[in-house]
mmCIF file of the N, C-alpha and C atoms, coordinates in Angstrom:
data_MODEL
# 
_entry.id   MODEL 
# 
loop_
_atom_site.group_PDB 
_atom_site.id 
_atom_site.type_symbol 
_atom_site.label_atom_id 
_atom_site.label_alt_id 
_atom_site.label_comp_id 
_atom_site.label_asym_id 
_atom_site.label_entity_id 
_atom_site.label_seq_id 
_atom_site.pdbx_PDB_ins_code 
_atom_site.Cartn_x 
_atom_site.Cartn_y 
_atom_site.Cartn_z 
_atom_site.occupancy 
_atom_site.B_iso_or_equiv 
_atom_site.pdbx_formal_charge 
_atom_site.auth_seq_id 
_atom_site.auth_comp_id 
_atom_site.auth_asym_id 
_atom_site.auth_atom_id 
_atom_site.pdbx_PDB_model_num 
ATOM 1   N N  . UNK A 1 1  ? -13.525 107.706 -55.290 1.00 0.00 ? 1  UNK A N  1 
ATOM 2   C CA . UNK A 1 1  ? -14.541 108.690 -55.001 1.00 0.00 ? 1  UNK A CA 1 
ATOM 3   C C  . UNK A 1 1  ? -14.207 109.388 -53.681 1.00 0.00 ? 1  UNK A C  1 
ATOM 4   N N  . UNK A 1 2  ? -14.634 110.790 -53.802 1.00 0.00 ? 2  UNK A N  1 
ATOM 5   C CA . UNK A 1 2  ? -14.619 111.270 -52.157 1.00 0.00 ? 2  UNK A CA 1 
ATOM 6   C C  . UNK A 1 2  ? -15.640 111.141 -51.794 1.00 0.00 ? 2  UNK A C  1 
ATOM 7   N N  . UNK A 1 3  ? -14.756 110.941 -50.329 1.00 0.00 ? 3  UNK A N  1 
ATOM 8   C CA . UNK A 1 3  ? -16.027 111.256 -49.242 1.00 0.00 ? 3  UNK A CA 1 
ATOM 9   C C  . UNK A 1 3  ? -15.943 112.036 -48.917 1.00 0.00 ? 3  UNK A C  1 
ATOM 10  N N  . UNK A 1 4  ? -17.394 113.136 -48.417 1.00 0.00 ? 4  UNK A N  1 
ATOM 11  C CA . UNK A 1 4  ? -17.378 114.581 -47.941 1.00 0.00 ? 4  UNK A CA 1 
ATOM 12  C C  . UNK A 1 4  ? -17.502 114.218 -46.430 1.00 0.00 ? 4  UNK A C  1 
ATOM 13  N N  . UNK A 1 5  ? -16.607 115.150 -45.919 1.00 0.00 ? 5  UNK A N  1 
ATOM 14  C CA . UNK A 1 5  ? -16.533 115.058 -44.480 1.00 0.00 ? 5  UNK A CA 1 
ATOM 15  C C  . UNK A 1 5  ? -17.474 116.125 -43.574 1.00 0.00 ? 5  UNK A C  1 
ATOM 16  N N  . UNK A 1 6  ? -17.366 115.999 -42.640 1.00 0.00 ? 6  UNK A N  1 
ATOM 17  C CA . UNK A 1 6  ? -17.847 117.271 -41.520 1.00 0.00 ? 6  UNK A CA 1 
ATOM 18  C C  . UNK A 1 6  ? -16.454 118.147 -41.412 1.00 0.00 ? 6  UNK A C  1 
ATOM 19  N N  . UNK A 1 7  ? -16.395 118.878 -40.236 1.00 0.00 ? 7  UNK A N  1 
ATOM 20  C CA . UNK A 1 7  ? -15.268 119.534 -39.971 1.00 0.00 ? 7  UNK A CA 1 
ATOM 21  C C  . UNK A 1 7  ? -15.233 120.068 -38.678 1.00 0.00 ? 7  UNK A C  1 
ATOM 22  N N  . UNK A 1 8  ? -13.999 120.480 -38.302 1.00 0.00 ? 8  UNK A N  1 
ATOM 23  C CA . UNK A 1 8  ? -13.799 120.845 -36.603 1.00 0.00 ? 8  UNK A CA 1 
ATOM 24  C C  . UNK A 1 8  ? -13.670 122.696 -37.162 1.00 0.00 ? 8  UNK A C  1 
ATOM 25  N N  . UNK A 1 9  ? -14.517 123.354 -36.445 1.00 0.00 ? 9  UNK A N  1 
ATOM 26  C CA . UNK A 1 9  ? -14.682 124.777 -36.782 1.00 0.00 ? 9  UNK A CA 1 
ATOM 27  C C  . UNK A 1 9  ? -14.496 125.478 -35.287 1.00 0.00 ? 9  UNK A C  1 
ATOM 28  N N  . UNK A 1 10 ? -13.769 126.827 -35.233 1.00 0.00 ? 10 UNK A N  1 
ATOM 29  C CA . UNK A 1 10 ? -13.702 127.074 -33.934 1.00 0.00 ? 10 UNK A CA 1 
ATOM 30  C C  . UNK A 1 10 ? -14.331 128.852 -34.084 1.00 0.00 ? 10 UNK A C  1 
ATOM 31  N N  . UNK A 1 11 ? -14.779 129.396 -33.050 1.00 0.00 ? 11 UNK A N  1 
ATOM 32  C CA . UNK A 1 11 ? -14.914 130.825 -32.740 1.00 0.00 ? 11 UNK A CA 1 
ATOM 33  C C  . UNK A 1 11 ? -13.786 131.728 -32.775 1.00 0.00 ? 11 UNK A C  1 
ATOM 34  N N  . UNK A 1 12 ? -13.830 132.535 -33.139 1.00 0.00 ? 12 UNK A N  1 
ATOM 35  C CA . UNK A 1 12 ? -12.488 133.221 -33.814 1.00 0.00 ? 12 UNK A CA 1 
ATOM 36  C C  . UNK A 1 12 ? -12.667 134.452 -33.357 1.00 0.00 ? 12 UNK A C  1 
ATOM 37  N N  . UNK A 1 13 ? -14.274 134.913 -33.129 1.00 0.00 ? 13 UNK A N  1 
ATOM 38  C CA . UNK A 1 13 ? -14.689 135.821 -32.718 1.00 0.00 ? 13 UNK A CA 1 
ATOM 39  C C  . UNK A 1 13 ? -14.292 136.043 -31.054 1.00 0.00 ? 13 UNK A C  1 
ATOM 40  N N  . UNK A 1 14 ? -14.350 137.605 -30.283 1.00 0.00 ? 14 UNK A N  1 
ATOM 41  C CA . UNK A 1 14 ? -14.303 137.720 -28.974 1.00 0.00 ? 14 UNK A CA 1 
ATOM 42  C C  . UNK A 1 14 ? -15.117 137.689 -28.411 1.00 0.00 ? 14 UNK A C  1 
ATOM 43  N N  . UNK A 1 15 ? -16.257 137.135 -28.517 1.00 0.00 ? 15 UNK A N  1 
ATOM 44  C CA . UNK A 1 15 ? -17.686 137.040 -27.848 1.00 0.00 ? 15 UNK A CA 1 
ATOM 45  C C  . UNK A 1 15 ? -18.346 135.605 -28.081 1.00 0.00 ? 15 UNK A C  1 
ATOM 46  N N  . UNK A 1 16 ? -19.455 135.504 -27.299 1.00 0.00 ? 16 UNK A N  1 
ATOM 47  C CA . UNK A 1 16 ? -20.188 134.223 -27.689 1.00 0.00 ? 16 UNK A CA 1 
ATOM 48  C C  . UNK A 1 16 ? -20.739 134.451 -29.412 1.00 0.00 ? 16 UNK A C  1 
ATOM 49  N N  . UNK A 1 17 ? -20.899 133.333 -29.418 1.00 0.00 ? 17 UNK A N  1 
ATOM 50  C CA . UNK A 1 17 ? -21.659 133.277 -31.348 1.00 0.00 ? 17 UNK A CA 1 
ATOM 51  C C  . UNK A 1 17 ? -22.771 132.563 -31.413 1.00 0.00 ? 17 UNK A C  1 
ATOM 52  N N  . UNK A 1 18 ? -23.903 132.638 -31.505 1.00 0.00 ? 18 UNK A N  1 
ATOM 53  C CA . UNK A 1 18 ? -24.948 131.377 -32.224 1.00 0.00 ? 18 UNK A CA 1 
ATOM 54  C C  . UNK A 1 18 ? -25.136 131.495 -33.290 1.00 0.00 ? 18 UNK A C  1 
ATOM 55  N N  . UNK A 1 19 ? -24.739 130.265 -33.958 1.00 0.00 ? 19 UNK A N  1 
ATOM 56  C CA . UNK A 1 19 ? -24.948 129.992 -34.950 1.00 0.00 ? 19 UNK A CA 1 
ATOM 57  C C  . UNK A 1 19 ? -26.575 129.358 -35.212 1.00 0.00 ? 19 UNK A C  1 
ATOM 58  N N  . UNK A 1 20 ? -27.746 129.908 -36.478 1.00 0.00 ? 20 UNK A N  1 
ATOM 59  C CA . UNK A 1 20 ? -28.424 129.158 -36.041 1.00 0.00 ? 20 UNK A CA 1 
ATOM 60  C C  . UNK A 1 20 ? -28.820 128.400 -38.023 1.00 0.00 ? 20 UNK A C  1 
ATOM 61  N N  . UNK A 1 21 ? -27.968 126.754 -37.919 1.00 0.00 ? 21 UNK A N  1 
ATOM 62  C CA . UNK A 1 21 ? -28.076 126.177 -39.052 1.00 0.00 ? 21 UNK A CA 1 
ATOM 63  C C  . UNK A 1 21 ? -29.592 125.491 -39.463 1.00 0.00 ? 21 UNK A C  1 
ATOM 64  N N  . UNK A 1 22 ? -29.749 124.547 -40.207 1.00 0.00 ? 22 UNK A N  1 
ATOM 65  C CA . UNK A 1 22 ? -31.068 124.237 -40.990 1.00 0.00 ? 22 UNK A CA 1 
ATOM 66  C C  . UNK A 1 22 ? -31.098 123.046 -39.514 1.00 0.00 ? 22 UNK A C  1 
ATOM 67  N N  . UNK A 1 23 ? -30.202 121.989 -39.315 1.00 0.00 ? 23 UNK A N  1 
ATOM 68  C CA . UNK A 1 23 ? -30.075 121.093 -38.347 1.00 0.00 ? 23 UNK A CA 1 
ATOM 69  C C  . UNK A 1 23 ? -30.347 121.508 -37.064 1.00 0.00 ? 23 UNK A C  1 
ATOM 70  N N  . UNK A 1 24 ? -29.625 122.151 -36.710 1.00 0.00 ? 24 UNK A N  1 
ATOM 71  C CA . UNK A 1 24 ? -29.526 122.910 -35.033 1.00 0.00 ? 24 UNK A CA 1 
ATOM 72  C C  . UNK A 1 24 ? -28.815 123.997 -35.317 1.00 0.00 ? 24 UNK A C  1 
ATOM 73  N N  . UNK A 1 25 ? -28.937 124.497 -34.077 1.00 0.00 ? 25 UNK A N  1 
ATOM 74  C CA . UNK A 1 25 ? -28.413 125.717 -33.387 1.00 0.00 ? 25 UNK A CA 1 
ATOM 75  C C  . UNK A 1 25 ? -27.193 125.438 -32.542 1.00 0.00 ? 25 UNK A C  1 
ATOM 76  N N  . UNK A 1 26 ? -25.867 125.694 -32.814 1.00 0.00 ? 26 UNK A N  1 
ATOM 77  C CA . UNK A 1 26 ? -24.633 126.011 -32.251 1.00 0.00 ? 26 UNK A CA 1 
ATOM 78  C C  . UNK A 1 26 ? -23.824 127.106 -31.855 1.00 0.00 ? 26 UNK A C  1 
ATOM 79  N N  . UNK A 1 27 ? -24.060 126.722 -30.529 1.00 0.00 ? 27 UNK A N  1 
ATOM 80  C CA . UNK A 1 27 ? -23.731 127.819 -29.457 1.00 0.00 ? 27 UNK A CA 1 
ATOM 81  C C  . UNK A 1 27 ? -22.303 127.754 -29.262 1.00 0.00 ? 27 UNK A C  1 
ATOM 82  N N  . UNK A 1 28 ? -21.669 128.978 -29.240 1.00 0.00 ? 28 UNK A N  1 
ATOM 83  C CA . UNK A 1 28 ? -19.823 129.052 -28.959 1.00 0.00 ? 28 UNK A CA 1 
ATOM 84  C C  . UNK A 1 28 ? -19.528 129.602 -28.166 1.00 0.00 ? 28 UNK A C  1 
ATOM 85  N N  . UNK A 1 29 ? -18.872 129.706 -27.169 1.00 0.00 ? 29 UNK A N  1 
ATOM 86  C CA . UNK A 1 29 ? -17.908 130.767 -26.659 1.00 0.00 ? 29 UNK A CA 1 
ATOM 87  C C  . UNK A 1 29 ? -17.003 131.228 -27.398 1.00 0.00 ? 29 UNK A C  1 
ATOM 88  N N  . UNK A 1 30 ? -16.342 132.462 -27.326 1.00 0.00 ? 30 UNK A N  1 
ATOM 89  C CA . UNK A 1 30 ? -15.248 132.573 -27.994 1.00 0.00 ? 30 UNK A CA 1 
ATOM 90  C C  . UNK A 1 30 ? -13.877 131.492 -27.612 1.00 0.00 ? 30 UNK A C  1 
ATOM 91  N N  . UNK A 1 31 ? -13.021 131.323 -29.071 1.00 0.00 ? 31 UNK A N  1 
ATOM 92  C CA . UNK A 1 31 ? -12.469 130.608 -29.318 1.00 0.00 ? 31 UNK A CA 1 
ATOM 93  C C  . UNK A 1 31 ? -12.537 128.533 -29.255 1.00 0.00 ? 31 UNK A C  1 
ATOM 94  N N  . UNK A 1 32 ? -14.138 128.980 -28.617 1.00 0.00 ? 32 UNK A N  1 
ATOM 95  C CA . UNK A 1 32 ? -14.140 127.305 -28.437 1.00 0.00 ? 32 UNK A CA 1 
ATOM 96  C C  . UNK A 1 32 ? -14.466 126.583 -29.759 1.00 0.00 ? 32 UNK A C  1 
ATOM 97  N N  . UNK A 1 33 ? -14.142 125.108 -30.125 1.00 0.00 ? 33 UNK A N  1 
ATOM 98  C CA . UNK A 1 33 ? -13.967 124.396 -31.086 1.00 0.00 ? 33 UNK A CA 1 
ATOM 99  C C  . UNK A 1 33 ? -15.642 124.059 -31.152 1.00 0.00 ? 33 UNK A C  1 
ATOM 100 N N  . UNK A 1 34 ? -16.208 123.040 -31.998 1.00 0.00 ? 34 UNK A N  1 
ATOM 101 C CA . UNK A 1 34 ? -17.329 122.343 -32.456 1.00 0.00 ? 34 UNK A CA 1 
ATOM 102 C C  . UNK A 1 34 ? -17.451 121.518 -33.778 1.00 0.00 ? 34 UNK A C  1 
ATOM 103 N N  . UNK A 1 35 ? -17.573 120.472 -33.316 1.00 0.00 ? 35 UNK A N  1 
ATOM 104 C CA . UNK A 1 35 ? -17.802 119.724 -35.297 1.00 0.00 ? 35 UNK A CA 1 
ATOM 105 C C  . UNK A 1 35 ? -19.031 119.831 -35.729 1.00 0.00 ? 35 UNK A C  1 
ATOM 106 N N  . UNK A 1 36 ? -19.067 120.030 -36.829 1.00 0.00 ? 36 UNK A N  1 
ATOM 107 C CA . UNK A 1 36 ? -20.031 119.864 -38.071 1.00 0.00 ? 36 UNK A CA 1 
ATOM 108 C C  . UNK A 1 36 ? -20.110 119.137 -38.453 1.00 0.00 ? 36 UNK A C  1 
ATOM 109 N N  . UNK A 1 37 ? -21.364 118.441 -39.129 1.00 0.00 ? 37 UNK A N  1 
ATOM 110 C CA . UNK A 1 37 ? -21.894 117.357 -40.262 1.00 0.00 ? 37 UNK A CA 1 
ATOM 111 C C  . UNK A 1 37 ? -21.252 117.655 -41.597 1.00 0.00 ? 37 UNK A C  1 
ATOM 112 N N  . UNK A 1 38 ? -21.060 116.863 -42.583 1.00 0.00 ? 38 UNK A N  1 
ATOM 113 C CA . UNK A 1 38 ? -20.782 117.411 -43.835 1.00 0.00 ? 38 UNK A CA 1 
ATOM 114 C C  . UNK A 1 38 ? -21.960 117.801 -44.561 1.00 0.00 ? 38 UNK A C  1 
ATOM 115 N N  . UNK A 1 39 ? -23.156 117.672 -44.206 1.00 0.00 ? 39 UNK A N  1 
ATOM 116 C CA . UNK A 1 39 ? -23.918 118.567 -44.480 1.00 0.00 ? 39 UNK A CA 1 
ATOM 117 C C  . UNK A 1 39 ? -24.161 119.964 -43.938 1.00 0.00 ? 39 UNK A C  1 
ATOM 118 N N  . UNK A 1 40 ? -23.736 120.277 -42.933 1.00 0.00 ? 40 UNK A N  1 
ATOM 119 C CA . UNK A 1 40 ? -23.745 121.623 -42.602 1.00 0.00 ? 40 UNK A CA 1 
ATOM 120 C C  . UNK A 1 40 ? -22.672 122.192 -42.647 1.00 0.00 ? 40 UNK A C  1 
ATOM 121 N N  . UNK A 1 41 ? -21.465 121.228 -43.429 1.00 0.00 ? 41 UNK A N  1 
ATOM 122 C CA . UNK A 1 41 ? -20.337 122.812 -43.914 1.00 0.00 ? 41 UNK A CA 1 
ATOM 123 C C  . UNK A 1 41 ? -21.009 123.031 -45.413 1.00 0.00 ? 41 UNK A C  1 
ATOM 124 N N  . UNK A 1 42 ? -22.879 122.838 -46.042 1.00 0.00 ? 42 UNK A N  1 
ATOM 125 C CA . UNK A 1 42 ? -22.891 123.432 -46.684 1.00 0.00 ? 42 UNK A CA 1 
ATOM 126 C C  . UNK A 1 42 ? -23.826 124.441 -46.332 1.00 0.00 ? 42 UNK A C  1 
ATOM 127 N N  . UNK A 1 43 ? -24.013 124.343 -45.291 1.00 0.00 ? 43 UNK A N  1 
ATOM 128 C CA . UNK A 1 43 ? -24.954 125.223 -44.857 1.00 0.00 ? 43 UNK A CA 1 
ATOM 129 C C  . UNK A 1 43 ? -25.005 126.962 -45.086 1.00 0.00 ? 43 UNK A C  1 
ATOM 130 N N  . UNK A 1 44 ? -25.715 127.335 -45.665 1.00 0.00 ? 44 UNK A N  1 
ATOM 131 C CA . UNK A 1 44 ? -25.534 128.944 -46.570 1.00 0.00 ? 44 UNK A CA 1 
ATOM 132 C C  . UNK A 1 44 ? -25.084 130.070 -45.289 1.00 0.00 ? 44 UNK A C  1 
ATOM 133 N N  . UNK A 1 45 ? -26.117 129.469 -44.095 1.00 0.00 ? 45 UNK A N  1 
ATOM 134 C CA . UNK A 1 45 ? -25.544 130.499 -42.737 1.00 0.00 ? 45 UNK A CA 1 
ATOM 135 C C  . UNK A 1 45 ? -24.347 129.683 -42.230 1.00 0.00 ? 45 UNK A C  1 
ATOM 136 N N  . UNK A 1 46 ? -23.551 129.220 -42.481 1.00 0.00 ? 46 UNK A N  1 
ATOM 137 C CA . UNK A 1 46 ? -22.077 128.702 -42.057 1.00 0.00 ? 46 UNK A CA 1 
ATOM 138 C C  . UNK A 1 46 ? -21.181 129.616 -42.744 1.00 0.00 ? 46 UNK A C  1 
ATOM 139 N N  . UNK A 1 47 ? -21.315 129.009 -44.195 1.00 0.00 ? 47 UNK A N  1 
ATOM 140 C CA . UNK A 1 47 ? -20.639 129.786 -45.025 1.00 0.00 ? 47 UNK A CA 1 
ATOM 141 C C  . UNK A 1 47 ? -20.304 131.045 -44.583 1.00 0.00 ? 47 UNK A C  1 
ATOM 142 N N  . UNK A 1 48 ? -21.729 132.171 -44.532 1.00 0.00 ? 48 UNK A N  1 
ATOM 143 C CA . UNK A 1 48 ? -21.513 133.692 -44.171 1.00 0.00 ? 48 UNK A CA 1 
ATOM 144 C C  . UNK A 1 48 ? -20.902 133.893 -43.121 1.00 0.00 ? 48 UNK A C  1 
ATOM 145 N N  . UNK A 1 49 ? -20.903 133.120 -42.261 1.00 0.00 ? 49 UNK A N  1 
ATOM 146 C CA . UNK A 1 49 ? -19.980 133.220 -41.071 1.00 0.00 ? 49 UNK A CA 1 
ATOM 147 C C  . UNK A 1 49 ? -18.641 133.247 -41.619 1.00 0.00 ? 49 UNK A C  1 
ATOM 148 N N  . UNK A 1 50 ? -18.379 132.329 -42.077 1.00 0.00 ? 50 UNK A N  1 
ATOM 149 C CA . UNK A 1 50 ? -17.175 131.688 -42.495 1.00 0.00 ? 50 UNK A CA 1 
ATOM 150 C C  . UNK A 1 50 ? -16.661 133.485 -43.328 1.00 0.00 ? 50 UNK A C  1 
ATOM 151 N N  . UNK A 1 51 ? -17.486 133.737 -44.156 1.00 0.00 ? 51 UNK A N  1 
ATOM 152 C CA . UNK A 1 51 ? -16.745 134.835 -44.191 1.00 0.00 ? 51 UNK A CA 1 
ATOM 153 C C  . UNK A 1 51 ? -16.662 136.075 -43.856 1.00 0.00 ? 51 UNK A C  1 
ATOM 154 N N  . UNK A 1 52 ? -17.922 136.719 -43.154 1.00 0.00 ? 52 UNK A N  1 
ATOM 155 C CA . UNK A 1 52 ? -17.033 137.406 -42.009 1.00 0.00 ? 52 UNK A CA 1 
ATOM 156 C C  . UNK A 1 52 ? -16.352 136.987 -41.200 1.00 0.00 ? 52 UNK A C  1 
ATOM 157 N N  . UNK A 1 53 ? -15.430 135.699 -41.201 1.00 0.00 ? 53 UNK A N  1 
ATOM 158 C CA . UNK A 1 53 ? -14.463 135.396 -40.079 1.00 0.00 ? 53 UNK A CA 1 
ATOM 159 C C  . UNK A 1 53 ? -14.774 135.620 -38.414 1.00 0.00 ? 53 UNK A C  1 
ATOM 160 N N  . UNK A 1 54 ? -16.063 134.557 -38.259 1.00 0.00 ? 54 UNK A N  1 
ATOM 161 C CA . UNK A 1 54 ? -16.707 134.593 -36.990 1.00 0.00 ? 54 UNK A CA 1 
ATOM 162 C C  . UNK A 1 54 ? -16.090 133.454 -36.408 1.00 0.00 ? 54 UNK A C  1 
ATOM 163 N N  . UNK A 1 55 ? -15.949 132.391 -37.683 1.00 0.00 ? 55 UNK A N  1 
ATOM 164 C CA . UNK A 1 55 ? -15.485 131.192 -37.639 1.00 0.00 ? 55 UNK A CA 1 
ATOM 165 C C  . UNK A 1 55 ? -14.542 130.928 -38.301 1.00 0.00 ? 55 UNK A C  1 
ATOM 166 N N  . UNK A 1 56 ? -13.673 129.830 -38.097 1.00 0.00 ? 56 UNK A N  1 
ATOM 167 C CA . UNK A 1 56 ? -12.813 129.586 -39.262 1.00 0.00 ? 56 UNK A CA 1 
ATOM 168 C C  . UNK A 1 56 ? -12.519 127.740 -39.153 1.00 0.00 ? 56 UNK A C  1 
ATOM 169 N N  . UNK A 1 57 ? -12.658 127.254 -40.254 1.00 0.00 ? 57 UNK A N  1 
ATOM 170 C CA . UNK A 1 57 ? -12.383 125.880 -39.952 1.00 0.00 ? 57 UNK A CA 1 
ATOM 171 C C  . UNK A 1 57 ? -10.841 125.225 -39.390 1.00 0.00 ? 57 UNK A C  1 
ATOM 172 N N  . UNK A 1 58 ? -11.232 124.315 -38.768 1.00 0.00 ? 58 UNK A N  1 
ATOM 173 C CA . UNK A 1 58 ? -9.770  124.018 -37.793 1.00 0.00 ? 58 UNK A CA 1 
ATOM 174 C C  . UNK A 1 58 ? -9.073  122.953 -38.834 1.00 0.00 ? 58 UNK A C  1 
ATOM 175 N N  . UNK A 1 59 ? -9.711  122.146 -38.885 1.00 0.00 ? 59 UNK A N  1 
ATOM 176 C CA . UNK A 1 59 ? -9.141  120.572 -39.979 1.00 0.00 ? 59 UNK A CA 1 
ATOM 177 C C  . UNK A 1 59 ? -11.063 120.076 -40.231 1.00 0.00 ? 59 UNK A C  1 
ATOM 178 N N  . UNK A 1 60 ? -10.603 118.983 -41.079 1.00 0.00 ? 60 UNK A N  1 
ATOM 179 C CA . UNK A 1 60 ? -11.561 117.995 -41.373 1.00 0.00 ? 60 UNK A CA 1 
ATOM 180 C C  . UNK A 1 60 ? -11.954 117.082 -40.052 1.00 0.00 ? 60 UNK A C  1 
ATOM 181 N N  . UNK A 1 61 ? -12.909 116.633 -40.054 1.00 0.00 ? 61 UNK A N  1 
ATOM 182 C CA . UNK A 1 61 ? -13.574 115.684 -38.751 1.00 0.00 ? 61 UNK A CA 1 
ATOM 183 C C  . UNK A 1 61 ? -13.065 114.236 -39.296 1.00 0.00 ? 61 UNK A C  1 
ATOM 184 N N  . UNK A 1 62 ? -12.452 113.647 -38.118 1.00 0.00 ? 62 UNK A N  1 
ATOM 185 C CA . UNK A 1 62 ? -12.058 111.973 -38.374 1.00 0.00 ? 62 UNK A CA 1 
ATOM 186 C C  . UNK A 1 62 ? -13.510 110.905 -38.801 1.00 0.00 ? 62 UNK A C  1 
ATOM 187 N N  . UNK A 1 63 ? -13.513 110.001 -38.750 1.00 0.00 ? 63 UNK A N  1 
ATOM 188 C CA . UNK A 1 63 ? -14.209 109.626 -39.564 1.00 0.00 ? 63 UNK A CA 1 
ATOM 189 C C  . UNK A 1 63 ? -15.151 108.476 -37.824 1.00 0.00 ? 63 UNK A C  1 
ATOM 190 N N  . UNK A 1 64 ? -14.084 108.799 -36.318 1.00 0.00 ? 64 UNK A N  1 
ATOM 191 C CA . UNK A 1 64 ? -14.194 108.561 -35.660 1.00 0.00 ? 64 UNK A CA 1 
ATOM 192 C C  . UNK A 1 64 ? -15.110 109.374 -34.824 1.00 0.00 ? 64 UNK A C  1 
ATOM 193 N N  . UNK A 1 65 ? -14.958 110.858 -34.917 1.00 0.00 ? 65 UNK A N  1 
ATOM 194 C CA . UNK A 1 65 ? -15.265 112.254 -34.649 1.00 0.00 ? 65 UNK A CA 1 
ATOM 195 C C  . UNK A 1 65 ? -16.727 112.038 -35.113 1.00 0.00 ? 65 UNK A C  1 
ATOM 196 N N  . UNK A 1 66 ? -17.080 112.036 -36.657 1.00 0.00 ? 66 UNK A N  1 
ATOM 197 C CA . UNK A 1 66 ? -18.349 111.856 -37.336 1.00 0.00 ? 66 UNK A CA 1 
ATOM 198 C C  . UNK A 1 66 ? -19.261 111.270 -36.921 1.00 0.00 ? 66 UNK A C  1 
ATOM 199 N N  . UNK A 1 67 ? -18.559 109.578 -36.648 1.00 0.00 ? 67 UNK A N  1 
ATOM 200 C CA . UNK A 1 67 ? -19.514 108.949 -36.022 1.00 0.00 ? 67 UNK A CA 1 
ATOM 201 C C  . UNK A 1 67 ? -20.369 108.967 -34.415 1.00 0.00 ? 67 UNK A C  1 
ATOM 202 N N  . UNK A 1 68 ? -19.359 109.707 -33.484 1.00 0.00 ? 68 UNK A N  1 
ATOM 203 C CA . UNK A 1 68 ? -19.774 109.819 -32.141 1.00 0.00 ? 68 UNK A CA 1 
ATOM 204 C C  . UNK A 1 68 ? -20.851 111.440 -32.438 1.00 0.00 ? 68 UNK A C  1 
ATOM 205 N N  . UNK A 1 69 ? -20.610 112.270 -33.378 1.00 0.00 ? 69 UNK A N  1 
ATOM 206 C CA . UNK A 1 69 ? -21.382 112.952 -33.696 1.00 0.00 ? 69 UNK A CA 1 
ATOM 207 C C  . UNK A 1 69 ? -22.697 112.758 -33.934 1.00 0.00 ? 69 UNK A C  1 
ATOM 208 N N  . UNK A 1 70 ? -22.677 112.089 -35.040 1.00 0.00 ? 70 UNK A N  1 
ATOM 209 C CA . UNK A 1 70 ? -24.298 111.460 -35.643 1.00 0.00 ? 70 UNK A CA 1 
ATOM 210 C C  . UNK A 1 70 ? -24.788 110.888 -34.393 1.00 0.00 ? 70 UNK A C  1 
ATOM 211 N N  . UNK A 1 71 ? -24.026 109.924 -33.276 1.00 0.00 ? 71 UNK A N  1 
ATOM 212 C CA . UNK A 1 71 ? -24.898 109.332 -32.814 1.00 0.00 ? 71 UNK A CA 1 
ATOM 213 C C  . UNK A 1 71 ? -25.620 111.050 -31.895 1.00 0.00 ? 71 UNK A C  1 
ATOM 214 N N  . UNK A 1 72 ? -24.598 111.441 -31.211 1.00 0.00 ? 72 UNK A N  1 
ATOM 215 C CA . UNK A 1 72 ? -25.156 112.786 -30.562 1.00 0.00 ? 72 UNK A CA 1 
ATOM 216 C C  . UNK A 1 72 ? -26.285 113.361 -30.995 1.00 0.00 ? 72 UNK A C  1 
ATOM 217 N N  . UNK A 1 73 ? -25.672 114.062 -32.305 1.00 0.00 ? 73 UNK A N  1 
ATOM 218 C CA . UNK A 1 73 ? -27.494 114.616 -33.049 1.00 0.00 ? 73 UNK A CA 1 
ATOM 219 C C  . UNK A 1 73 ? -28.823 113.809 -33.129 1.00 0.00 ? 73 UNK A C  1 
ATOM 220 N N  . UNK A 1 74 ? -27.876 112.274 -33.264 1.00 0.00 ? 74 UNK A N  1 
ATOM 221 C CA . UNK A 1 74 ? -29.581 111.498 -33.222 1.00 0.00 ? 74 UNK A CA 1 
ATOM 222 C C  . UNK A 1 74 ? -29.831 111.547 -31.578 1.00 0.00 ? 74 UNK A C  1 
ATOM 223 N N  . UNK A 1 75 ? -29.480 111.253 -30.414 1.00 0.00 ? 75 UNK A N  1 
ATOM 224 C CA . UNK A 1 75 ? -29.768 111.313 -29.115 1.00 0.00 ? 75 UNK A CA 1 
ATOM 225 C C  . UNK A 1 75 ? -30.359 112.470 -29.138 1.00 0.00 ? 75 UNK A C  1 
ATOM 226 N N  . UNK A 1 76 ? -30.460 113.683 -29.437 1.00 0.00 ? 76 UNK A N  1 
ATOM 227 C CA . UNK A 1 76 ? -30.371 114.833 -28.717 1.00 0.00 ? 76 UNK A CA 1 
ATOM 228 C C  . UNK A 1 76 ? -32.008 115.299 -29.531 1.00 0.00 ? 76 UNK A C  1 
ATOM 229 N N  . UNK A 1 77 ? -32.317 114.506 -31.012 1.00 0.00 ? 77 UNK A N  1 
ATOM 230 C CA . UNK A 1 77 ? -33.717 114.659 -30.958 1.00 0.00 ? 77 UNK A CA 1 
ATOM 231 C C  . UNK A 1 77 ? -34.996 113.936 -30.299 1.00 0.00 ? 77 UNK A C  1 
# 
C-alpha cells in the first residue's frame, strides 16, 4: 500500500506569497522552501497555485520531516 506523503514546496514566484489553506496560512518569501501535510497537497488552493506556477513542489517530505511537522502544527494551535 502507499503511503501519501506531505511535500517540500518552494516560492517560485518574485515576491512574497500567502498562501491561505483549509489548515493554516503559509507565508513565503520568494524562493523560500516550506513543507506540507499530505493533506494539504490536496488542498484545492495549493493546487491553483501549483498551477499558475507560484509554487512548485521540490521532492516528497521524509517521513522524519512529517513528523517534526505534525508535532509543529499541533504546538502552534
Amino acid at each position: 500500500m502507499n503511503i501519501r506523503r506531505g511535500m517540500l514546496i518552494k516560492n517560485v514566484a518574485e515576491r512574497p506569497l500567502s498562501i491561505r489553506l483549509r489548515t493554516r496560512v503559509i507565508k513565503m518569501v520568494a524562493e523560500e522552501e516550506v513543507l506540507i501535510t499530505s493533506e494539504e497537497v490536496r488542498d484545492s488552493v495549493l493546487r491553483e497555485n501549483l498551477q499558475i506556477r507560484t509554487i512548485a513542489i521540490v521532492r516528497p517530505s521524509t517521513e522524519e520531516e512529517e513528523d517534526a511537522l505534525a508535532r509543529e502544527i499541533a504546538g502552534s494551535h
